[in-house]
Backbone bond lengths (Angstrom), bond angles and torsions (degrees), N, CA, C in turn:
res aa  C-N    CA-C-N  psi(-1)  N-CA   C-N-CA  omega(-1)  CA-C   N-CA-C  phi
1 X - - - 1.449 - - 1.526 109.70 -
2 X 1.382 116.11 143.79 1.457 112.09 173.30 1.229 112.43 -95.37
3 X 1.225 117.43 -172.65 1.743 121.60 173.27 1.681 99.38 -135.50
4 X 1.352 98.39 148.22 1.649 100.87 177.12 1.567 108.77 -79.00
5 X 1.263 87.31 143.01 1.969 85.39 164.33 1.470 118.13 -130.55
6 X 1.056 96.52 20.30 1.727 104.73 170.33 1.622 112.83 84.24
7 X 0.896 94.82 177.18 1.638 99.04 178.62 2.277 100.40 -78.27
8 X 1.372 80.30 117.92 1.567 77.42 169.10 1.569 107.01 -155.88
9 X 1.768 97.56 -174.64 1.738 88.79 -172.54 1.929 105.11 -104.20
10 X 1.098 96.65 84.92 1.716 106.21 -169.48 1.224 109.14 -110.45
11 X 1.292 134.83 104.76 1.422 134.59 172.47 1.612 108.84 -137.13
12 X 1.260 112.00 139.36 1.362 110.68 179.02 1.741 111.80 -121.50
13 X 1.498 115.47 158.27 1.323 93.41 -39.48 1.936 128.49 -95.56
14 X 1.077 105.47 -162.49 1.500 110.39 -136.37 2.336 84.50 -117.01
15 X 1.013 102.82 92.86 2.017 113.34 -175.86 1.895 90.89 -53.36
16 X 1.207 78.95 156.18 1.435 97.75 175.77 1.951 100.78 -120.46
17 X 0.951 98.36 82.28 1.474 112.78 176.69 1.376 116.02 -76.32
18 X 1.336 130.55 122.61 1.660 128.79 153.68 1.224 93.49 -98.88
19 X 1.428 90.23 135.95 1.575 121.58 173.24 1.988 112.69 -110.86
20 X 1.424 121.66 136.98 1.224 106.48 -142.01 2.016 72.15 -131.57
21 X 1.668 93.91 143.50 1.981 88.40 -173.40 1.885 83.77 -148.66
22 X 1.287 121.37 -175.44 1.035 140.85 -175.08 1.695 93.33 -122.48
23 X 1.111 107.34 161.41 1.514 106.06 169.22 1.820 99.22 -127.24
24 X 1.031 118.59 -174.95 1.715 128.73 -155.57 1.374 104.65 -67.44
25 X 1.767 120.57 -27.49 1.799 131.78 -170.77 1.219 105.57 -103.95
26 X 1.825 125.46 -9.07 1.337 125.74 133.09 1.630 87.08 99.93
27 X 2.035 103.46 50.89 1.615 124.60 -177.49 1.505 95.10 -105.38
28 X 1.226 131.91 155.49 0.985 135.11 -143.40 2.038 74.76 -118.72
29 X 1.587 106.53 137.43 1.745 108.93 158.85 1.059 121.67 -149.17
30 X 1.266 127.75 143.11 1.431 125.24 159.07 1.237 130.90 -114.06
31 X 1.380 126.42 152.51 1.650 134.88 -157.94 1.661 84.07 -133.04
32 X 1.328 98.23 134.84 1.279 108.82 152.76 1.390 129.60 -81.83
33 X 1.358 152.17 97.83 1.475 150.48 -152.14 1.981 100.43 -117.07
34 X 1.465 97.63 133.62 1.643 114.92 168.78 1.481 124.47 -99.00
35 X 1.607 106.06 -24.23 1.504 107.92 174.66 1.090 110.82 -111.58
36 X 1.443 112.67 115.13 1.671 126.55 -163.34 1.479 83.88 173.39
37 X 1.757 78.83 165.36 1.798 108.49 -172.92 1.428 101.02 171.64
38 X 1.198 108.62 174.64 1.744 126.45 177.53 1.528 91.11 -94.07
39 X 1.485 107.81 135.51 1.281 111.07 -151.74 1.788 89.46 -129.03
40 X 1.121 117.79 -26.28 2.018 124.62 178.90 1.261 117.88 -164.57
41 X 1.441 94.23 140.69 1.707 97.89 173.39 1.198 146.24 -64.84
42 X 1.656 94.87 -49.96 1.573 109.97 173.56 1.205 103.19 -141.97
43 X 1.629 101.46 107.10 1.308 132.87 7.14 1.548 106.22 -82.59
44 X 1.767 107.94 168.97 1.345 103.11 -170.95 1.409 87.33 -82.57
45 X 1.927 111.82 150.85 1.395 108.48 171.87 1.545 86.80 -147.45
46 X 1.693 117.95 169.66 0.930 117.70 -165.63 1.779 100.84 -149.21
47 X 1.284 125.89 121.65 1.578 115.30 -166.01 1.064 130.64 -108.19
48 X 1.634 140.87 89.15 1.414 121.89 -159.59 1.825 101.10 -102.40
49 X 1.329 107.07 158.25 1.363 121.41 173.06 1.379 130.52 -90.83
50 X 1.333 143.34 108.82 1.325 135.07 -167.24 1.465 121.48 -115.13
51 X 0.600 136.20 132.88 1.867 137.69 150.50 1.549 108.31 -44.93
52 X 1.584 101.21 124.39 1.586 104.86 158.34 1.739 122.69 -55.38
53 X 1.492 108.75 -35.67 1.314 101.31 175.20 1.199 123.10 -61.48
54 X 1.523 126.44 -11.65 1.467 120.03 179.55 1.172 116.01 -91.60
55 X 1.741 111.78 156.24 1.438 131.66 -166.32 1.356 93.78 -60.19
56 X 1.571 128.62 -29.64 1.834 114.03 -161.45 1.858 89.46 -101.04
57 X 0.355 148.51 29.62 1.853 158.51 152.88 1.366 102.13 -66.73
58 X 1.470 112.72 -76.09 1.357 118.08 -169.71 1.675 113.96 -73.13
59 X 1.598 91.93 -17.36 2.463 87.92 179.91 1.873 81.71 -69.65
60 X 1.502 119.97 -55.66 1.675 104.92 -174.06 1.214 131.96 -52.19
61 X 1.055 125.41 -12.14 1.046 130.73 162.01 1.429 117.81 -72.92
62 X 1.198 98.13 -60.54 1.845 112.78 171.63 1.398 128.26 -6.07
63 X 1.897 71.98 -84.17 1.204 110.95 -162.44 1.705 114.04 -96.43
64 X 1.379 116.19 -23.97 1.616 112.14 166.64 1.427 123.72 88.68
65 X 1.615 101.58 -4.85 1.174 104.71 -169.85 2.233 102.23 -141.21
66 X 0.906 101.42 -178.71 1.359 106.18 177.91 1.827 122.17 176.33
67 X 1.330 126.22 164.79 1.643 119.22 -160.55 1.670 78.87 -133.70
68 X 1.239 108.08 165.03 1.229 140.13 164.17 1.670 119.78 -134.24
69 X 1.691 90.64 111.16 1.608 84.05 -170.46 1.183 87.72 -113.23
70 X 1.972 113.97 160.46 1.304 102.47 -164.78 1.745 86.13 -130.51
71 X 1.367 103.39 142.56 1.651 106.58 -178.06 1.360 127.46 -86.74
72 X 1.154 138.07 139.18 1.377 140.84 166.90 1.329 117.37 -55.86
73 X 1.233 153.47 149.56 1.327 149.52 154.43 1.513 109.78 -36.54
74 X 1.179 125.92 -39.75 1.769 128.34 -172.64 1.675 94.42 -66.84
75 X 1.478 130.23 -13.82 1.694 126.84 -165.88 1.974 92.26 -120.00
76 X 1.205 135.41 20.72 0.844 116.63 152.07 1.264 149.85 -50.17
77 X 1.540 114.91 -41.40 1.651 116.93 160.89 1.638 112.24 -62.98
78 X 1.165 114.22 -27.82 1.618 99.82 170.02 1.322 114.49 -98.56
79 X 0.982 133.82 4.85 1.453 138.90 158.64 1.735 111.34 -60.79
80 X 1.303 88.31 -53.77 2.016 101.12 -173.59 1.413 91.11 -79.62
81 X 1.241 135.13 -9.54 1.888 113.76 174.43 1.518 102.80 -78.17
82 X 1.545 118.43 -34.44 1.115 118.75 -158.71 1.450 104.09 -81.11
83 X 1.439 115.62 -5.12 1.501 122.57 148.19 1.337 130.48 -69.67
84 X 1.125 110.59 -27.70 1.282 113.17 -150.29 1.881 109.89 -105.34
85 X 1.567 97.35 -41.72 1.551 117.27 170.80 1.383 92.17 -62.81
86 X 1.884 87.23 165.62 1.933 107.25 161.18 1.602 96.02 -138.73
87 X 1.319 110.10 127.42 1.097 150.37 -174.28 2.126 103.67 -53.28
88 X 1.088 110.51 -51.54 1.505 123.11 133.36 1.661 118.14 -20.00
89 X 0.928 110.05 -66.56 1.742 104.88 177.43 1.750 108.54 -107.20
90 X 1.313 148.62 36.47 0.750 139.48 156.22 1.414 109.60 -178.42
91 X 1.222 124.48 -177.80 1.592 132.47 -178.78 1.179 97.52 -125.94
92 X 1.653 123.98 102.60 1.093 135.29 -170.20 1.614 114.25 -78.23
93 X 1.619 114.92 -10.95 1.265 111.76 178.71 2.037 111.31 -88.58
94 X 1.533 101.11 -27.98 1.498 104.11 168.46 1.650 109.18 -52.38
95 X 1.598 100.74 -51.11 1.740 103.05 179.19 1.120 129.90 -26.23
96 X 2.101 103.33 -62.22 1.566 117.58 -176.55 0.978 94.36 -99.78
97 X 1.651 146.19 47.62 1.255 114.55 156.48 1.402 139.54 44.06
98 X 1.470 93.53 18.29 1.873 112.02 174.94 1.463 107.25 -112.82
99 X 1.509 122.56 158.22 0.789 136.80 -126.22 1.577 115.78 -118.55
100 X 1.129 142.33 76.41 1.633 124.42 172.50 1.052 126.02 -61.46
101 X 1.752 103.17 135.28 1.300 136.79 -164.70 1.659 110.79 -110.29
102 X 1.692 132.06 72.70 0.890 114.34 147.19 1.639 141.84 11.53
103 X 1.132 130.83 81.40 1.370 140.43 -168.94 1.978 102.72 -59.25
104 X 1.583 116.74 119.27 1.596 108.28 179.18 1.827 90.70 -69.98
105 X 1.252 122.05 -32.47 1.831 106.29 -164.96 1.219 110.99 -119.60
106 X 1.557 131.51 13.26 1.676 113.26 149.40 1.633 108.15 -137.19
107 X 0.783 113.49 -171.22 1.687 115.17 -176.71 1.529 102.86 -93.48
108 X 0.999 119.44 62.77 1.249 120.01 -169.72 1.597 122.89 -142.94
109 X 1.471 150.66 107.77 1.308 128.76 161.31 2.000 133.52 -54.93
110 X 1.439 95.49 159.97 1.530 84.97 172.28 1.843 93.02 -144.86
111 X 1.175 97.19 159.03 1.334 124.27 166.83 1.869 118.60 -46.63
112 X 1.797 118.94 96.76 1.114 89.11 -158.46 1.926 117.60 -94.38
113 X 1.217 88.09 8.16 1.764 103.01 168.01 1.222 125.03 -111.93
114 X 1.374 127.76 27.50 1.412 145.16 151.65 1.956 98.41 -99.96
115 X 1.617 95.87 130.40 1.578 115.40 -175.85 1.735 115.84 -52.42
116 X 1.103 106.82 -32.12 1.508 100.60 -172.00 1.594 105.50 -140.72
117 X 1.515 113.98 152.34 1.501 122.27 166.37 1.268 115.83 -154.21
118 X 1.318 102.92 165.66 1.366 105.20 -176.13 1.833 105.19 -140.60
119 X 1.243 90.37 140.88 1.900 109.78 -175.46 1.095 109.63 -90.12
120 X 1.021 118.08 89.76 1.792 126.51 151.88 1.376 158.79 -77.02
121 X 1.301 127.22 95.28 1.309 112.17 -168.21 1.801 113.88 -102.23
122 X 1.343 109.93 163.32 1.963 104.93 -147.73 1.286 76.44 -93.08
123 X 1.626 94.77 138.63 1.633 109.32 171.80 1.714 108.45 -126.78
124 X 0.820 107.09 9.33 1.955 112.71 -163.01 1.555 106.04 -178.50
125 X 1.449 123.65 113.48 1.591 119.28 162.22 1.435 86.88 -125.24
126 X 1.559 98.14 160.83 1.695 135.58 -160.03 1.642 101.47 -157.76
127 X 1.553 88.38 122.47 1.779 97.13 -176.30 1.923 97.93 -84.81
128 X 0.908 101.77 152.31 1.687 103.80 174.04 1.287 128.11 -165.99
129 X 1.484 104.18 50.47 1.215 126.92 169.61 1.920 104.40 112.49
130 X 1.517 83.57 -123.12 1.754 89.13 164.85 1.811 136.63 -81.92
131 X 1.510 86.53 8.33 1.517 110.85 -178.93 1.221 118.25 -127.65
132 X 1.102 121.30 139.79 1.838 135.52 -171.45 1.638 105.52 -99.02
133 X 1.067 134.61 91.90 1.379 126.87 171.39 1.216 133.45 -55.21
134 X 1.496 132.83 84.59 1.448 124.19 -153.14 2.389 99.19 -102.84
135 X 1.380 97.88 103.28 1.271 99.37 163.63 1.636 126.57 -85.36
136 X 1.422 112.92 104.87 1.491 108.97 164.18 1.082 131.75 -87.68
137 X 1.696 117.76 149.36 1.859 111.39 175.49 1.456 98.63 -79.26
138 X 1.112 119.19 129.80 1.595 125.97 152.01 1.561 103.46 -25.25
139 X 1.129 116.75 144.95 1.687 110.32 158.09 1.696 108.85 -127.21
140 X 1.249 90.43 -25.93 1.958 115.68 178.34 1.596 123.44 -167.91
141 X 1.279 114.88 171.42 1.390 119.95 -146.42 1.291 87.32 -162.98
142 X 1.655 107.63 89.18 1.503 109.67 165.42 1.661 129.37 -109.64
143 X 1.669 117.87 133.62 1.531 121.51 -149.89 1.581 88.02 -118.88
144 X 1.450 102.97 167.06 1.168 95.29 -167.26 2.010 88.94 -101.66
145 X 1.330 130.11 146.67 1.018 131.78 -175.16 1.872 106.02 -26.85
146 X 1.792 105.79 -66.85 1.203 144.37 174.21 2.355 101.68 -17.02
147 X 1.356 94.83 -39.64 1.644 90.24 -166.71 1.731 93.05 -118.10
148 X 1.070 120.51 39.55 1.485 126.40 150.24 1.756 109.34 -100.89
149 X 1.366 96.91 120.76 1.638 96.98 170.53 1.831 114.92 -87.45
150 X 1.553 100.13 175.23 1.424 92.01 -155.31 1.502 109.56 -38.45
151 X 1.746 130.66 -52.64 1.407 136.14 -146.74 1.684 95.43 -85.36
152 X 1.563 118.65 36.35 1.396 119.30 -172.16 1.209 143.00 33.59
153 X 1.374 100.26 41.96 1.497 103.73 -160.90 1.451 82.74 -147.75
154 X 1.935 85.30 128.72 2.015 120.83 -172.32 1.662 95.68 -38.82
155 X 1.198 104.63 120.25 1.398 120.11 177.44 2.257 109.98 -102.34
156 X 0.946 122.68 105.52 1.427 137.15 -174.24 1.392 100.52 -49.08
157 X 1.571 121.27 -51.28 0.929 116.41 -174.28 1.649 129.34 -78.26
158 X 1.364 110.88 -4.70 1.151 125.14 167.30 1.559 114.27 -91.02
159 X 1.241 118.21 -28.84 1.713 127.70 173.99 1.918 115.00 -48.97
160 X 2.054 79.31 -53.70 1.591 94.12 178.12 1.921 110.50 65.72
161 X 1.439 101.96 30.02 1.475 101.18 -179.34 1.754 104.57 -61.55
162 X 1.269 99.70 -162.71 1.304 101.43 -175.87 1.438 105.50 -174.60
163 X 1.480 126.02 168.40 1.381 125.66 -166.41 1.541 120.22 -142.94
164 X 1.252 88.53 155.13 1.921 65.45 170.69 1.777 120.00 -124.76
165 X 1.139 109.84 163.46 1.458 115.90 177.49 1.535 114.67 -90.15
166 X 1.344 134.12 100.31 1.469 151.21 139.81 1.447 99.82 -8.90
167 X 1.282 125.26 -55.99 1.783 106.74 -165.09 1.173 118.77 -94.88
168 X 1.078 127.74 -12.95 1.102 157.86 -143.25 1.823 111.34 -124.72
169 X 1.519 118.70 -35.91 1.015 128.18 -162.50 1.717 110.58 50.09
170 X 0.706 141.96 71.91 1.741 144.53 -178.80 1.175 110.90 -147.01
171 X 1.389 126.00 158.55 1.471 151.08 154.91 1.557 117.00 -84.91
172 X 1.266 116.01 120.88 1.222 117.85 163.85 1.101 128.88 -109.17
173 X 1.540 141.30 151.04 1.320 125.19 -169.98 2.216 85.69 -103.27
174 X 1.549 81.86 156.23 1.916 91.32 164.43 1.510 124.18 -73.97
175 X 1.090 99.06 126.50 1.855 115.13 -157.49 1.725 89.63 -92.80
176 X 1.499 94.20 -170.31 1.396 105.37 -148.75 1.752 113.91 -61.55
177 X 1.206 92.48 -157.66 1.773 81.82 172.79 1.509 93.23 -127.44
178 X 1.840 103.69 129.14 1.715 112.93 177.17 1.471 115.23 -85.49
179 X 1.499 107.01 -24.62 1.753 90.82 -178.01 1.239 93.49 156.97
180 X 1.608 124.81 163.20 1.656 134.07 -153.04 1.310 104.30 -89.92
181 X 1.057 122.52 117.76 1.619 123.57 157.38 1.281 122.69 -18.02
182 X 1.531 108.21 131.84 1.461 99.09 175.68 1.579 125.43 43.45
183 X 1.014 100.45 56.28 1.781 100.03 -179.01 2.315 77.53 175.09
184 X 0.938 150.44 -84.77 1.554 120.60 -159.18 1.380 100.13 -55.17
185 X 1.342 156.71 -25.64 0.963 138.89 172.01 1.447 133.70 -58.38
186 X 1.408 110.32 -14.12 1.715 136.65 165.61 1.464 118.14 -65.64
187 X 1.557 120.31 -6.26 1.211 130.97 141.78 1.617 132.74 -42.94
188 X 1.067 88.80 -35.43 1.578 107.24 -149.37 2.144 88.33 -97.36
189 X 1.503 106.73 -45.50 1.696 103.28 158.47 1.616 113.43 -45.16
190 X 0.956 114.55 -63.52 1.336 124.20 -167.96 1.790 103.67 -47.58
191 X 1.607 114.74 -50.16 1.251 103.31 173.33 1.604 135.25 -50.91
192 X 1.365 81.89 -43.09 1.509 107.03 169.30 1.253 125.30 -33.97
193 X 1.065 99.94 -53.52 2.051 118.86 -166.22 1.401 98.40 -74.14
C-alpha cells in the first residue's frame, strides 16, 4: 500500500545543476538549480526552472543564454553555496575559489573545475507559476578529458555527479551501475515470443 504525500516537488533523482549567467556589468554568477533535465533531442535542449526573485532570472533574460556545469562529488560544499548565496550580495566564485570560464559560443560563464558543461542558448521560456521555465538548445557539451573512458565516450562513473533528495534535503552520490539501457529490457521480448 502507498501513503499519500500530497502534492509536492519530489522526483528522483533530482541533478544538482549550476547554471552559469552574466549579469548586466558582465560579473560572472552562479545559481545552483534542482528542477532541470534534458528536455529534447533534436535539437538537444536542456530545461532548468527559476524564480523571478533570483539575481540569475534577470542575467536570463538579459543575456539569453546560459551553461550548465555539472559538479563532481569532491565540489559539493561549493555546489550547496551556490545555493545558498545570492549573487547580488557577493561573488560566489571569489568564495569557492573556483574559477569562471568565459563561454567561446554563448554569452555565458561556466564553472571551470566542475567535469562537464553544457552551452546553452534560450530558445523557449514558459511561465509556471512561481517558476520561469528557461529551455536551452545545447550548442556543446564539454568533458573534462579525465571522465572519458577508454572508447571516448562520457563515462558517469568517472564524472561522479551527484544529486540531491527534495524530501529528505540530502546529497547523494551516483551508485553503482545496474545494467545497459535499452538492451536488459530485451529479456523480457524474448519471453514474450
Amino acid at each position: 500500500m502507498k501513503s499519500s504525500l500530497g502534492a509536492k516537488t519530489i522526483a528522483y533523482p533530482t541533478p544538482v545543476f549550476i547554471v552559469g549567467t552574466y549579469d548586466a556589468q558582465g560579473h560572472p554568477n552562479a545559481m545552483a538549480v534542482a528542477w532541470g533535465g534534458i528536455c529534447c533531442s533534436k535539437p538537444p535542449c536542456v530545461a532548468i526552472s527559476v524564480r523571478k526573485a533570483t539575481y540569475t532570472y534577470g542575467n536570463l533574460v538579459e543575456r539569453k543564454a546560459f551553461t550548465v556545469s555539472i559538479p563532481s562529488q569532491d565540489h559539493m560544499v561549493a555546489a550547496d553555496y551556490f545555493g545558498i548565496a545570492s549573487g547580488r550580495d557577493c561573488d560566489k566564485f571569489a568564495v569557492t575559489g573556483l574559477t569562471p570560464v568565459r563561454s567561446e559560443l554563448v554569452d555565458a560563464p561556466y564553472v571551470g573545475e566542475f567535469p562537464l558543461v553544457l552551452e546553452c542558448k534560450i530558445v523557449h521560456t514558459a511561465e509556471l507559476g512561481l517558476h520561469t521555465l528557461f529551455a536551452g538548445e545545447i550548442l556543446d557539451v564539454k568533458a573534462e578529458e579525465s571522465c572519458l573512458g577508454p572508447d571516448g565516450k562520457l563515462s558517469a562513473e568517472l564524472v561522479r555527479p551527484f544529486s540531491w533528495a527534495p524530501a529528505e534535503n540530502w546529497y547523494y552520490a551516483t551508485g553503482e551501475r545496474l545494467g545497459r539501457g535499452f538492451s536488459v529490457g530485451k529479456a523480457l521480448e524474448t519471453e514474450s515470443e
